[in-house]
N, C-alpha and C positions, 0 to 999 in steps of 0.2 A: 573544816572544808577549805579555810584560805592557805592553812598550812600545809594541807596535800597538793594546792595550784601553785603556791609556791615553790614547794617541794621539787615538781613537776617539770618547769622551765632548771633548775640545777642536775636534776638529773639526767635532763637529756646533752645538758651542756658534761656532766662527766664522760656519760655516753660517746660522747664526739671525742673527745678530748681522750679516753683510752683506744677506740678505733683510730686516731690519728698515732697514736701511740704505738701500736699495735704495726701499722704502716710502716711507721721508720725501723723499728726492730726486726722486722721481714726484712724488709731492703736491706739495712744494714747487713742480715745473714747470707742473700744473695749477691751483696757486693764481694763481701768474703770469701766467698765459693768463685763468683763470675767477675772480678773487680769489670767496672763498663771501660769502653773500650773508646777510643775517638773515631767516629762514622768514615774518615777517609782513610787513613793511615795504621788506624789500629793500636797506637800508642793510648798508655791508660790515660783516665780523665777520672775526673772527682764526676762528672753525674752524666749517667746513658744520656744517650739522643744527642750529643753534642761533638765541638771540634775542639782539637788541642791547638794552642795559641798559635803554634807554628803554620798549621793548615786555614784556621783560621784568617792569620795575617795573611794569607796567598790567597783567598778567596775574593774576586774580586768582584764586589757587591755595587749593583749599578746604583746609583744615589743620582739625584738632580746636579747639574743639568742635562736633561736629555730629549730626546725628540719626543717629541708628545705624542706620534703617528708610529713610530716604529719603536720606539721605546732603546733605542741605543742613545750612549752617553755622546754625549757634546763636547768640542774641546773647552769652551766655554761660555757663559749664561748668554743667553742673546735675545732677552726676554725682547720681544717688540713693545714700540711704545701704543700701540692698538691694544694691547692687551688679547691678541689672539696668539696662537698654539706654536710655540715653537716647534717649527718644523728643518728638518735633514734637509742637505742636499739628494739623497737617497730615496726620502718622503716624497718628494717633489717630483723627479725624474721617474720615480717607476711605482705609485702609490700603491698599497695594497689590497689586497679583497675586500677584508678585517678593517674595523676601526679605527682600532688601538692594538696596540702588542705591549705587554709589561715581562720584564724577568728580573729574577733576582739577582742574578749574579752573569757577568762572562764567563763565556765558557772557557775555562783554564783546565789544569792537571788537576786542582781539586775538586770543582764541579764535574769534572769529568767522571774520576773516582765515586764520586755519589753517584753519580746519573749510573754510570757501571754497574756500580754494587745494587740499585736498585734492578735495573734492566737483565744483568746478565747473571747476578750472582744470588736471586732472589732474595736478596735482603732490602725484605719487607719494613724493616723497622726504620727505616731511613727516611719512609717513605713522608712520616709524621712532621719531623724536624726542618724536610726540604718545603714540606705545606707551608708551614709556619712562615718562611720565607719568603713565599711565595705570595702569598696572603699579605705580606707586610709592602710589597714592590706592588700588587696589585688592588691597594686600597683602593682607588679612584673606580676601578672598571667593578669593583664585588659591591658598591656600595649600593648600587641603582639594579645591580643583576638578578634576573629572573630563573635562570635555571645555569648549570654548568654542565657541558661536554663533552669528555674526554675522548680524542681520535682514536677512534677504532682499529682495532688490526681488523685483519684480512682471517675467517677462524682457520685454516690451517696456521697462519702462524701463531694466533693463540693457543691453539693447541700444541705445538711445540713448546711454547716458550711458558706455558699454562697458566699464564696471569696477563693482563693488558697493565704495564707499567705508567699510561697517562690513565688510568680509570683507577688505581690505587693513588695515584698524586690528586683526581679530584674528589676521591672521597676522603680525601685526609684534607683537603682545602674546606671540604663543606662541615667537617667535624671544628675548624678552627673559626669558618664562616658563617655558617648557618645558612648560604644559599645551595637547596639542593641540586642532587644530579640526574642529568637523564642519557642512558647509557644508548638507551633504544630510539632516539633522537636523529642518531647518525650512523650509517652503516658505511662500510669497504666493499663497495661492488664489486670489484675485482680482484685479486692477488696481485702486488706489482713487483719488481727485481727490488734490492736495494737500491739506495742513492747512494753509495758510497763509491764515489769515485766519477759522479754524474759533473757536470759543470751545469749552470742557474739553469738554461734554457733545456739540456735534457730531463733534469727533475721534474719540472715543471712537465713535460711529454708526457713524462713518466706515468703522473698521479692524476692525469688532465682525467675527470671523468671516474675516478677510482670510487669517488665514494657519492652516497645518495640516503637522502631521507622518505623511509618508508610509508605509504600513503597512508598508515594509522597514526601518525603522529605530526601530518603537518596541521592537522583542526589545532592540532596543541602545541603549535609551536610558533602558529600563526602572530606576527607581532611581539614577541616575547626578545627580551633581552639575554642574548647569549654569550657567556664567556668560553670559549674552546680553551681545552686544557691538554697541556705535552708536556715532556721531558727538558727537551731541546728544539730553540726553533736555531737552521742552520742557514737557509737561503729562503726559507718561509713556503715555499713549492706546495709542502703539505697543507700546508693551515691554509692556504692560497686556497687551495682544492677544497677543502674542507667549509671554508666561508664560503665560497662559491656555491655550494649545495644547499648550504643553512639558507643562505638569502634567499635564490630559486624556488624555496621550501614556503618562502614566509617570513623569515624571521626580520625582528624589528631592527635589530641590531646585531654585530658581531663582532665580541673583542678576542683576544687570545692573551693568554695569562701560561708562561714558560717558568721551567727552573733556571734554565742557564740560555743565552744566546751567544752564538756566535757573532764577531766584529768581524770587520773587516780587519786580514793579515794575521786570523785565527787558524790555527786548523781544523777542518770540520771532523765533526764526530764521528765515530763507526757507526755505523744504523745497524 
């Protein structure tokens, strides 16, 4: 009997040990067939989901110091001796809907490229590795969060474009997180034109009222801690519109948690 319980605990560690086995020899054959590829560029790379050095080094990843309010970079640390929030001149001047804003990176040629390849060229599988990022610049706002987001399209253009590109980034955030997501939280009331080519105060027109939470989900949303999830925040208009609704609704709080943002002296994205 003690033989067979010992027995018992090695055999399942073989078990694991030829399934992990088993694992690398598949890959290994699919790397041989499909070598992976680097997510912006396409030059090969030793392991999928990732960047080759050069994209990489260009990727320009927001790290402290930064505004605590808007979540862009600082020119340098200005921590107060108060101990309260490093704030922009930006923060200050024109505060936003939202709490907090975090992103991983500015938005450059290579974030661009991912945002791209996710958005327009359904390449889904980017979608995992930009989470990870994401997750990692948004520790502070996923720590205490109670549900995630993702801004809604409008459903004609979902059904164009046949996927919502920030509802793939929050469910690849809550696979890395473990806070989940509520899709039906927040709707697009209306259809609006793009922003592309708008200046701050017509965006802002644009989306004023675009979106709304539906009277079955404000009992559940009542109080609750929200992070809103996107692609790209560019002059914020959207997320603007979108906290504006969640608050209105109930909610207890509302951060926004992006892939990439625009700076100032950037240029803004194609929507």
């Amino acid at each position: 009997m003690r033989g067979a319980m010992r027995a018992a605990p090695f055999a399942l560690r073989l078990g694991r040990a030829a399934g992990q086995a088993a694992r690398r020899a598949a890959r290994g054959i699919i790397d041989l067939a499909l070598p992976p590829n680097c997510m912006a560029c396409r030059a090969a790379v030793s392991e999928p989901g990732c960047l080759c050095a050069q994209c990489w080094g260009r990727l320009n990843l927001i790290e402290r110091p930064y505004c605590d309010r808007l979540g862009i970079p600082l020119p340098y640390d200005c921590e107060p001796g108060s101990g309260g929030p490093r704030l922009s001149s930006a923060a200050l001047d024109a505060p936003p809907a939202y709490h907090r804003a975090r992103a991983a990176a500015q938005f450059g040629e290579v974030a661009r490229d991912l945002v791209h390849a996710l958005k327009y060229a359904d390449r889904l599988d980017v979608a995992t590795p930009m989470a990870r990022m994401m997750v990692r610049a948004g520790a502070d706002l996923l720590g205490d969060a109670q549900a995630l987001v993702p801004v809604p399209l409008h459903n004609l253009r979902l059904w164009r474009r046949r996927f919502n590109q920030s509802a793939a980034l929050a469910l690849a955030v809550r696979r890395a997180s473990g806070v989940r997501v509520e899709t039906s939280w927040l709707l697009r009331a209306r259809a609006t034109p793009p922003q592309v080519g708008l200046d701050r105060a017509a965006r802002a027109a644009n989306v004023a009222g675009a979106f709304e939470v539906p009277d079955m989900a404000r009992g559940e949303l009542a109080g609750r801690r929200v992070v809103l999830v996107d692609d790209v925040l560019t002059t914020g208009a959207t997320l603007d519109a979108c906290a504006k609704a969640l608050s209105r609704a109930g909610a207890g709080r509302v951060d926004v948690l992006v892939f990439a943002r625009v700076v100032d002296g950037q240029p803004s994205p194609i929507s």
